[in-house]
Each structure stands twice: as structure tokens, then as C-alpha cells.
N, CA, C and O of each residue as an XYZ file, in Angstrom:
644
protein
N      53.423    -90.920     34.644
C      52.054    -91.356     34.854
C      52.066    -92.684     35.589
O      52.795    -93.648     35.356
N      51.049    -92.551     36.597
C      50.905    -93.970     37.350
C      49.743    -94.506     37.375
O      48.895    -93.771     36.870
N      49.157    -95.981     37.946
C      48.050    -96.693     37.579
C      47.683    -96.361     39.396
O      48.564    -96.213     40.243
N      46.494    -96.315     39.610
C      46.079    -95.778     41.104
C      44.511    -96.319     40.669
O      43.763    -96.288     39.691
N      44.531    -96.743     41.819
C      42.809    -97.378     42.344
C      41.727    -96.042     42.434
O      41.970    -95.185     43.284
N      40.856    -95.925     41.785
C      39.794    -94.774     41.211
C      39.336    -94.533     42.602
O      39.286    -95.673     43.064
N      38.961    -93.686     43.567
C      38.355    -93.218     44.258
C      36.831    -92.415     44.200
O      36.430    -91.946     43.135
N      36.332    -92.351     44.989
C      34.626    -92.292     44.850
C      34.571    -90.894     43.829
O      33.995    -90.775     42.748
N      35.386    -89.894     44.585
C      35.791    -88.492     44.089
C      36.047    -88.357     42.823
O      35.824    -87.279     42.273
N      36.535    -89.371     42.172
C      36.709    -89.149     41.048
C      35.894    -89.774     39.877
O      36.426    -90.180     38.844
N      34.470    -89.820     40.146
C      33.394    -89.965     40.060
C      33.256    -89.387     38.436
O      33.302    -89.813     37.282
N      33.042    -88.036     39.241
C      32.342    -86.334     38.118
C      33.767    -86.951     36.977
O      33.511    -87.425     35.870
N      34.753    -86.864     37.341
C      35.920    -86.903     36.150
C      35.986    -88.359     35.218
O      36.382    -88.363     34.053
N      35.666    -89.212     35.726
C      35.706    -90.324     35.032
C      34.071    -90.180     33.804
O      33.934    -90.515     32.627
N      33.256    -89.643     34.639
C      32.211    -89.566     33.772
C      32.612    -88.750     32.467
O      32.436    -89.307     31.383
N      33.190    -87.336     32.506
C      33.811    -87.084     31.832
C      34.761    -87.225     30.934
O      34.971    -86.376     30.067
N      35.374    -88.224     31.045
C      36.206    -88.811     30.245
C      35.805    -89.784     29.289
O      36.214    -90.107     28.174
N      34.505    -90.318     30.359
C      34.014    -91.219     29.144
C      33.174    -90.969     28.331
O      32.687    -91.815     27.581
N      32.824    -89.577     28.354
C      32.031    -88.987     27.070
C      32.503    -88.543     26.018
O      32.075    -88.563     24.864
N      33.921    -87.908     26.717
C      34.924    -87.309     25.309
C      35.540    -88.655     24.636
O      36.004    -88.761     23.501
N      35.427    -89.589     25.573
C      36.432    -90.785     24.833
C      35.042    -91.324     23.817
O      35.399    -91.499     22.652
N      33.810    -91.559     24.023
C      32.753    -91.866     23.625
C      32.140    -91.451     22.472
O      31.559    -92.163     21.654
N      32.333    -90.008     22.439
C      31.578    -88.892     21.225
C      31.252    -89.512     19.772
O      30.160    -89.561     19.207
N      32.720    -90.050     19.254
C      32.108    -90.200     18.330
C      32.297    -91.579     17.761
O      32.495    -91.739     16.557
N      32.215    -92.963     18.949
C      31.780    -94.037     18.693
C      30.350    -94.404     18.842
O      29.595    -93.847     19.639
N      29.963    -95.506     17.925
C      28.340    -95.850     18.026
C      28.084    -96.718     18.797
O      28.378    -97.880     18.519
N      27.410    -96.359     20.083
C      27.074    -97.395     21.213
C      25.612    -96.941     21.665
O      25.153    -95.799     21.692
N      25.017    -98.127     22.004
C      23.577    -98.249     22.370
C      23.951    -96.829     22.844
O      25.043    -96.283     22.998
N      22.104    -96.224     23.109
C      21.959    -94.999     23.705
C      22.360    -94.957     25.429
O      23.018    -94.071     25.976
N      21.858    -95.981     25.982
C      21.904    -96.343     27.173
C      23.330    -96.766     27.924
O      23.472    -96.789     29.147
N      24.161    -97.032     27.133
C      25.624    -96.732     27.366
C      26.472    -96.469     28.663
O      27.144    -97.023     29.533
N      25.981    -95.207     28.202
C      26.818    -93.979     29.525
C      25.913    -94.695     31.029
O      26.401    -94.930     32.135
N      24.555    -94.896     30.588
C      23.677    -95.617     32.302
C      24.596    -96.573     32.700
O      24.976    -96.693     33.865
N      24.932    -97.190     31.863
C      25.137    -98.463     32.463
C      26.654    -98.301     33.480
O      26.818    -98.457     34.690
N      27.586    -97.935     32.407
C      28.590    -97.425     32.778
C      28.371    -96.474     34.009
O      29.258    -96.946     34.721
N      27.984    -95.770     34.540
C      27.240    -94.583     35.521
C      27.072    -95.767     37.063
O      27.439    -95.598     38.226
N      26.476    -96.748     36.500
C      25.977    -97.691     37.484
C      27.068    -98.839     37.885
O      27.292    -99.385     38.965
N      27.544    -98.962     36.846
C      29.098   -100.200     37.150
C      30.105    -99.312     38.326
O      30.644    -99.844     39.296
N      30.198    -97.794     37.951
C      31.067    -96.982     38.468
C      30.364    -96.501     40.117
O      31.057    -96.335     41.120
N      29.392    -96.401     40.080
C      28.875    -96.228     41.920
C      28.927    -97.501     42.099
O      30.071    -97.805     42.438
N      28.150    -98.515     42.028
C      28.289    -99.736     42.582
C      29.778   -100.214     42.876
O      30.050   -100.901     43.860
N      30.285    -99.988     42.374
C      32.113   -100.356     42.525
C      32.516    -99.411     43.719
O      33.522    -99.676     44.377
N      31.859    -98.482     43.957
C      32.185    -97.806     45.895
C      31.250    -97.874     46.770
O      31.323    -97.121     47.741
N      29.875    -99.012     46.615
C      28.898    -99.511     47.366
C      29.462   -100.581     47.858
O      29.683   -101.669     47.326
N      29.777   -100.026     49.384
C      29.693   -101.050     50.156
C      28.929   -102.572     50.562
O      29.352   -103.507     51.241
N      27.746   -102.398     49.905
C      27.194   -103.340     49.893
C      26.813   -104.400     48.616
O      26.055   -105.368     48.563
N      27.709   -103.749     47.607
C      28.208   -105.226     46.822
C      29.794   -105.450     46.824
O      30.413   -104.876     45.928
N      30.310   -106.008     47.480
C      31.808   -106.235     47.894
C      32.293   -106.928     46.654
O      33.453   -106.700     46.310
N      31.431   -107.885     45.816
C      32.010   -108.071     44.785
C      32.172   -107.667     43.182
O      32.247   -108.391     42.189
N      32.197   -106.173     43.329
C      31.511   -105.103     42.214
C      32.978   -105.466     41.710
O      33.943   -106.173     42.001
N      32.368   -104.183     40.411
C      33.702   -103.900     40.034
C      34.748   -103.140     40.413
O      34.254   -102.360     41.228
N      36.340   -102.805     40.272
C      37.143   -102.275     41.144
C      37.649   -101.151     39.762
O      37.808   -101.753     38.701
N      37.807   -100.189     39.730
C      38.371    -98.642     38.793
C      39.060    -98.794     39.112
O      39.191    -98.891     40.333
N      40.705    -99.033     37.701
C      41.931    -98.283     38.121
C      41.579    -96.784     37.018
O      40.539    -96.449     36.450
N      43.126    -96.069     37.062
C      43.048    -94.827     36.697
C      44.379    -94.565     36.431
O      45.218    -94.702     37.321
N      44.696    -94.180     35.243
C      45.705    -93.111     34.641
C      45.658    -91.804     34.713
O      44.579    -91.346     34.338
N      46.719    -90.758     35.183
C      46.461    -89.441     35.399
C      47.775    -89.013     34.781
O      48.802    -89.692     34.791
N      47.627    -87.773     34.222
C      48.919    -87.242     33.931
C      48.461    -85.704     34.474
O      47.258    -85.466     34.576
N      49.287    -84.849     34.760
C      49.255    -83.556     35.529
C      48.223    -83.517     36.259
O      47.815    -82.370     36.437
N      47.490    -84.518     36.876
C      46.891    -84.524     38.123
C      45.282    -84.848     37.577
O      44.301    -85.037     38.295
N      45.343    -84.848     35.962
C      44.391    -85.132     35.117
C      43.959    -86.721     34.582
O      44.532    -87.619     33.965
N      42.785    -86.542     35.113
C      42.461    -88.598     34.695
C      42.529    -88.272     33.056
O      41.890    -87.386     32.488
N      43.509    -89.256     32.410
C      43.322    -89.562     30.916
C      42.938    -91.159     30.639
O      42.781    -91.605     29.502
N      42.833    -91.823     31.657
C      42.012    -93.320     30.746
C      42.120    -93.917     32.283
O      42.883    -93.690     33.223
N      41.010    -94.773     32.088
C      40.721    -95.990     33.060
C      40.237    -96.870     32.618
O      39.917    -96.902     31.430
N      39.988    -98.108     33.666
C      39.270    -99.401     33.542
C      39.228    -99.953     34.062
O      40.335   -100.116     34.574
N      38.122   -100.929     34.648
C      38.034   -102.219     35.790
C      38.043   -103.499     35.520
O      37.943   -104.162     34.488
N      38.170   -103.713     36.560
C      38.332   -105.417     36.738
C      37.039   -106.136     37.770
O      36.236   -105.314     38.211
N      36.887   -107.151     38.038
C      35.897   -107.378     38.535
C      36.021   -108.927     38.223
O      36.532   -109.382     37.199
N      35.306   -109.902     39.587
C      34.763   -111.460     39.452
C      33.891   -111.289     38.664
O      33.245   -110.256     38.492
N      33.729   -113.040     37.709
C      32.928   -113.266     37.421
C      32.149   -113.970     38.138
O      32.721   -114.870     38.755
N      30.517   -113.845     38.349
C      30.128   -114.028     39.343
C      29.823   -115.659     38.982
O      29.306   -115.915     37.895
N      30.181   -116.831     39.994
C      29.389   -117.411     40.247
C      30.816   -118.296     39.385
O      30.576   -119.432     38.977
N      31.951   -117.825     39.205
C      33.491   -118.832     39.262
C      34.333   -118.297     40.102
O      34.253   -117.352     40.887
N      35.245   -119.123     39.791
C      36.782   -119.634     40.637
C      37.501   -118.879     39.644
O      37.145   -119.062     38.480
N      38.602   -117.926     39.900
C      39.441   -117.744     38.772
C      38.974   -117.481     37.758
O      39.548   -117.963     36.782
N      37.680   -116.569     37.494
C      37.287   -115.744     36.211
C      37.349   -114.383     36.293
O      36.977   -113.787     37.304
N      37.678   -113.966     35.559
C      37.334   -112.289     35.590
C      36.759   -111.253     34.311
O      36.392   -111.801     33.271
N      36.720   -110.342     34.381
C      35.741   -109.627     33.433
C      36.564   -108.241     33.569
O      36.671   -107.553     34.584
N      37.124   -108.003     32.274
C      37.635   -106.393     31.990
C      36.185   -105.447     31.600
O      35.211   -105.809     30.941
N      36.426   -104.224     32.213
C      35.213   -103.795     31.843
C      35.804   -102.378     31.453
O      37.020   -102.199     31.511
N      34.765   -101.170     30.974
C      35.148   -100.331     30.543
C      36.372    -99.525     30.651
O      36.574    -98.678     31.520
N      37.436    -99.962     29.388
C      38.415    -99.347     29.090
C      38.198    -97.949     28.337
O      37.411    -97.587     27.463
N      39.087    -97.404     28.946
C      38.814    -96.144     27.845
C      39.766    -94.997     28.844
O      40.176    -94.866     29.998
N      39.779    -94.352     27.600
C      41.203    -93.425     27.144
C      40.549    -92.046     26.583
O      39.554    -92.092     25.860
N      41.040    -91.057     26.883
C      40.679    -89.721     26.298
C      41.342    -89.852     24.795
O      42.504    -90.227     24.635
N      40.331    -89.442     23.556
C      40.858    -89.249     22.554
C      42.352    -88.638     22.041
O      42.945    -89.034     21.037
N      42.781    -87.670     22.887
C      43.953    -86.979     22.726
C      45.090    -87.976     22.880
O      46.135    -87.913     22.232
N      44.848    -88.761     23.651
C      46.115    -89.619     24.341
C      45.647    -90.449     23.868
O      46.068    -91.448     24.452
N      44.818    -90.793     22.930
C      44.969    -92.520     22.536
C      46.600    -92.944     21.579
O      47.346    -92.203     20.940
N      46.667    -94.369     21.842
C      47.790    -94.595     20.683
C      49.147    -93.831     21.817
O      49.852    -92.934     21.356
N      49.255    -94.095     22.587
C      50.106    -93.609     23.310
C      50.455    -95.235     24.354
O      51.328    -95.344     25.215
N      49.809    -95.939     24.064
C      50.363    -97.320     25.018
C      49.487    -97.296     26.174
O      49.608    -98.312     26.858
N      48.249    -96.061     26.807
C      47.850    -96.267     28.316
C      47.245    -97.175     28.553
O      47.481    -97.901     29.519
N      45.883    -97.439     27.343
C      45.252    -99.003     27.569
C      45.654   -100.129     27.573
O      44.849   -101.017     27.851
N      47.109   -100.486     27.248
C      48.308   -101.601     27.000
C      48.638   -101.204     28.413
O      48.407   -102.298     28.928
N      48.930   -100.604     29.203
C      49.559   -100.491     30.535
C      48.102   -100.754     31.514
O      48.305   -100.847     32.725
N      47.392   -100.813     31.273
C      46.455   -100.473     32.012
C      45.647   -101.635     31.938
O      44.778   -101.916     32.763
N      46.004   -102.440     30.742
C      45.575   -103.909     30.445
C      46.633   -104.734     31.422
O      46.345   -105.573     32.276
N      47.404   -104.447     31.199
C      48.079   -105.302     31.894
C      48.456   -105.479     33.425
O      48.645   -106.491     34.100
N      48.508   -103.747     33.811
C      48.071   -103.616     35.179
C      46.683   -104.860     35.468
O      46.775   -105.624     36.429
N      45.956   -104.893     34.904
C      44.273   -105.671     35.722
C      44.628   -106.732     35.074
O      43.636   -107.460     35.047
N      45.650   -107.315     34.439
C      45.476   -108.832     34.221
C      47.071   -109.378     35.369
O      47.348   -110.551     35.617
N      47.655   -108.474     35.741
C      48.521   -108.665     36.894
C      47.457   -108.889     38.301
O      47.557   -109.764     39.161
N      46.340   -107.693     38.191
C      45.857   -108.174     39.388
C      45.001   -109.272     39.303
O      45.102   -109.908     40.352
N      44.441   -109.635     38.764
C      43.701   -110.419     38.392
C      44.530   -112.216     38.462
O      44.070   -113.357     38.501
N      45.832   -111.667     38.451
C      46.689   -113.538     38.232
C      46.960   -113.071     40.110
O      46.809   -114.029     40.868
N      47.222   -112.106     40.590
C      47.750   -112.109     41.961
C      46.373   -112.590     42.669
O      46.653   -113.494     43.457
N      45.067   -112.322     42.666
C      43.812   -112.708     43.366
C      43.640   -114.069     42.549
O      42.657   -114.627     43.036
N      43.961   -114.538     41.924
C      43.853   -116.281     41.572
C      45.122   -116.888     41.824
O      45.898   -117.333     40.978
N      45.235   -116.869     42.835
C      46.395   -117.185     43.514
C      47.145   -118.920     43.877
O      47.380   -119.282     45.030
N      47.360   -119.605     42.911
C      47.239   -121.105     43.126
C      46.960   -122.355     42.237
O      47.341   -123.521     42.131
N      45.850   -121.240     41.493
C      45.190   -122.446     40.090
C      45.037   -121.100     39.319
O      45.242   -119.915     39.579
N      44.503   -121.943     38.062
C      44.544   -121.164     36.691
C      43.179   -120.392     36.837
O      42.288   -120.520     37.676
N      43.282   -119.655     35.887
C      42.290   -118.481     35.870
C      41.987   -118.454     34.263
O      42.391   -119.143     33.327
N      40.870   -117.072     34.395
C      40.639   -116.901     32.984
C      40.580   -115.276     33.171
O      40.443   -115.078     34.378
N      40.624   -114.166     32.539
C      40.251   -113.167     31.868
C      39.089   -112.472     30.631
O      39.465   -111.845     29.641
N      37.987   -112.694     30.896
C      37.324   -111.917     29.725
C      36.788   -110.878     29.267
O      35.905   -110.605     30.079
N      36.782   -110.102     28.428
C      36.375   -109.279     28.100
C      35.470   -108.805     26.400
O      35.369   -109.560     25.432
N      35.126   -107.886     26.462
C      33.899   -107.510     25.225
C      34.751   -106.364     24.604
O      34.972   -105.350     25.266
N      35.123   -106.479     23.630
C      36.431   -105.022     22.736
C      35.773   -104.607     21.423
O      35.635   -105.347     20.449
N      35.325   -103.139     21.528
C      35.317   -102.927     20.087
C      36.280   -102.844     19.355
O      36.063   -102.702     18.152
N      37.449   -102.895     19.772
C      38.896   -102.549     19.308
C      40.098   -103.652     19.858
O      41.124   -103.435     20.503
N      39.443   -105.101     19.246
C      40.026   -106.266     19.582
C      41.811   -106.639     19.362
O      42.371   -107.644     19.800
N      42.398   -105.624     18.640
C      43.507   -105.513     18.054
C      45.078   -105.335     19.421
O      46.261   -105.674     19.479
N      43.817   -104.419     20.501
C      44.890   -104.345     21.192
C      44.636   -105.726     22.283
O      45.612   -105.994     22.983
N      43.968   -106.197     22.379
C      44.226   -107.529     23.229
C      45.015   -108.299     22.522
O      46.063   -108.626     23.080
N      44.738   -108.871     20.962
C      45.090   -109.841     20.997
C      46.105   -109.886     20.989
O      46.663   -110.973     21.137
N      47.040   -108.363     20.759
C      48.963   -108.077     20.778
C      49.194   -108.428     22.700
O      50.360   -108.351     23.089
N      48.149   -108.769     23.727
C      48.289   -109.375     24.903
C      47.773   -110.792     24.859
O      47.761   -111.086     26.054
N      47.582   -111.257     24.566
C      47.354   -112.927     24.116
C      45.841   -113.157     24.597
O      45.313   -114.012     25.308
N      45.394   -112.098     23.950
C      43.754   -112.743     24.445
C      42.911   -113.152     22.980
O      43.207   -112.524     21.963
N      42.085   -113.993     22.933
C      41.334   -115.035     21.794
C      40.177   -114.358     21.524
O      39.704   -113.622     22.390
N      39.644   -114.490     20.457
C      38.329   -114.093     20.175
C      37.365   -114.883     20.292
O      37.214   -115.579     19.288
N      36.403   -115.129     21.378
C      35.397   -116.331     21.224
C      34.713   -116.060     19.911
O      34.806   -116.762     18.904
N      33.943   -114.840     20.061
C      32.654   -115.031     18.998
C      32.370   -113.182     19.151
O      32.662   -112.517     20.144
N      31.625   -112.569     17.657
C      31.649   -111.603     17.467
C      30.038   -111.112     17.621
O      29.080   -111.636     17.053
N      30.006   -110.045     18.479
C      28.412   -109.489     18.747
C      28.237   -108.679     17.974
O      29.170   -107.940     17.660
N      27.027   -108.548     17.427
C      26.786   -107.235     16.280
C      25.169   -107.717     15.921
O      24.282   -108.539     16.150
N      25.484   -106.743     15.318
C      25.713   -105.195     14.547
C      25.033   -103.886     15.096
O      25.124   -102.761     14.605
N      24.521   -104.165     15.916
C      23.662   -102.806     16.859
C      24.520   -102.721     17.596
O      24.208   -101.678     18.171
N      25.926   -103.233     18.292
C      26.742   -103.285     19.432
C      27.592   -103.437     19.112
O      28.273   -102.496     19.518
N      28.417   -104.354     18.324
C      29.335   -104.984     17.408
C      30.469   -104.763     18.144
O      30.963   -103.638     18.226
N      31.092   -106.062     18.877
C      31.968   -106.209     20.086
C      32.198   -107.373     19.599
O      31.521   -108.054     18.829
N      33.480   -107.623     20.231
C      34.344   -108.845     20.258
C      34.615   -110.043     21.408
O      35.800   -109.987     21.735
N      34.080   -110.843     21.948
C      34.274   -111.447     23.383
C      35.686   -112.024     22.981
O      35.918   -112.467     21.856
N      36.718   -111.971     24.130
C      37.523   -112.243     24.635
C      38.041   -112.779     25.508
O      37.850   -112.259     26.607
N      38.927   -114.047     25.467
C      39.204   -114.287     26.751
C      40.589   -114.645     26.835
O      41.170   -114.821     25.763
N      41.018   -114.741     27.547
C      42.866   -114.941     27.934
C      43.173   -116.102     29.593
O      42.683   -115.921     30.707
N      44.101   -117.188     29.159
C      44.237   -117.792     29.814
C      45.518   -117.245     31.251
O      46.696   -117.075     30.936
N      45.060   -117.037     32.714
C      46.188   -116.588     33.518
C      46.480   -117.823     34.444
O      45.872   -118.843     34.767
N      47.789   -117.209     34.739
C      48.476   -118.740     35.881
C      48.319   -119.546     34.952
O      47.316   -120.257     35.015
N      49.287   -119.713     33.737
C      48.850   -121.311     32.839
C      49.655   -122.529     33.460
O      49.349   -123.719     33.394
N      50.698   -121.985     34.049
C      51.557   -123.170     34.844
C      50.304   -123.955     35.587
O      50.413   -125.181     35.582
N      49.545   -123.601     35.999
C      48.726   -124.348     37.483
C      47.909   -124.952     36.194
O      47.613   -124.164     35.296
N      47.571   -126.210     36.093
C      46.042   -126.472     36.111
C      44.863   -126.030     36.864
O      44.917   -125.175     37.748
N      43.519   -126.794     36.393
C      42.628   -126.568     37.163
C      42.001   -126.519     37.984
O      41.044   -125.770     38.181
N      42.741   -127.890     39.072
C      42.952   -127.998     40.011
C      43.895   -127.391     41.119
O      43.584   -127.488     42.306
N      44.970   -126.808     40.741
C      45.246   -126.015     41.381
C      46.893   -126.809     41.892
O      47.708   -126.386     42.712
N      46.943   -128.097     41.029
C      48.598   -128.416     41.343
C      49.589   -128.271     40.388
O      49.512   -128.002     39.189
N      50.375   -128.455     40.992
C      52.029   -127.856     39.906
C      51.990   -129.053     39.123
O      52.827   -129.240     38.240
């Protein structure tokens, strides 16, 4: 299995995946929209700074993805966004590979000075075995974890050795 940049095409399948991965967690109703809309906008040309889909496949089959994306309006921030894994294959390591794939890209595009990583986890357990912190806990209609992880720690903030 390899990590590959999501293509427009694989649209219909990612939607799919994130319903079976979805079924039987409790998330706002509106959910799947939002997600629906992160995922076209990320092959609209005309927001260049959307979010970017990678993708796990095994026999030619998407089993988990997730993006990466600026935070808008910093230097060296970023935002993990919907992870997710087909139920069958969870607990198999893909979201640990796939975390770390987007926090590799994410230190290669902050290229110089330090960065940050954040993200929102209902399932905060597997970041923090990647060194990411818990700011503060959202709930109980949503009940998520904010996260964030320090990249490039050698550089300060300025951007010298």
C-alpha cells in the first residue's frame, strides 16, 4: 500500500468510504456536507489554498484518507482534516502512516522556520503516540479534541539556526 495525492475521480469513492467509516460514530447531521465541500473545493481551481487529499489504496481500493491544508491567514500553520479509515482496516497502522505522511509534508512546505500542525480528533490517542498536545476539549454535541504539534523545532520563529 502507498500514500498518493487523491484525484478529482476519486471523488464517488472517498465519499464512500466516509460513510462506512462514519456509520456508526455520532457526528452533527451535517457532517458528510461539509466534508462533500472540503473535498471539491480541494480540486477548485479557484481556491489554490484549499485543502490537498492524500489516499491509501490496497488492491486498487481506497481504504483511508486525509488532508492537509494552510491555515489561513499564518506562516507555518497547518490544519489536518478529515482522517478516516474504512472500519475493516482500522487498527492496522494506516492513519499513523498517513499522519505522518501530512506532517512530513507539511515540515517540507515550512521550509526554514518553525511551524505548527493542528488538528480536531475524536480519537486523540493516536496523535498523541505522534507528539501532538491537547489544547482544549469540544463537546458534547461534537466532542473533539484540538490538537496541535510543534514542526521544524530546530528553527525558531524567526526562521534562524
Amino acid at each position: 500500500m502507498k500514500i498518493e495525492k487523491m484525484v478529482k475521480s476519486d471523488q464517488g469513492e472517498a465519499v464512500t468510504v466516509f460513510r462506512q467509516a462514519y456509520q456508526n460514530i455520532e457526528v452533527p447531521e451535517d457532517e458528510e456536507a461539509w466534508f462533500v465541500n472540503d473535498l471539491e473545493e480541494s480540486f477548485s481551481k479557484e481556491k489554490p489554498d484549499s485543502l490537498e487529499f492524500h489516499k491509501i489504496s490496497k488492491d486498487n481500493e481506497m481504504v483511508s484518507f486525509g488532508a492537509i491544508g494552510p491555515l489561513p491567514f499564518t506562516r507555518g500553520a497547518w490544519m489536518l482534516r478529515w482522517g478516516t479509515t474504512l472500519p475493516e482496516m482500522q487498527g492496522q497502522g494506516l492513519m499513523t502512516e498517513l499522519t505522518k505522511f501530512r506532517l512530513q509534508y507539511a515540515s517540507e512546505h515550512t521550509e526554514g522556520f518553525a511551524g505548527n500542525v493542528q488538528l480536531m480528533s475524536r480519537r486523540p490517542n493516536l496523535y498523541k503516540k505522534l507528539g501532538f498536545r491537547e489544547i482544549y476539549r469540544r463537546g458534547p454535541e461534537n466532542a473533539a479534541t484540538h490538537m496541535i504539534k510543534i514542526i521544524n523545532e530546530d528553527m525558531d520563529v524567526l526562521g534562524k539556526e
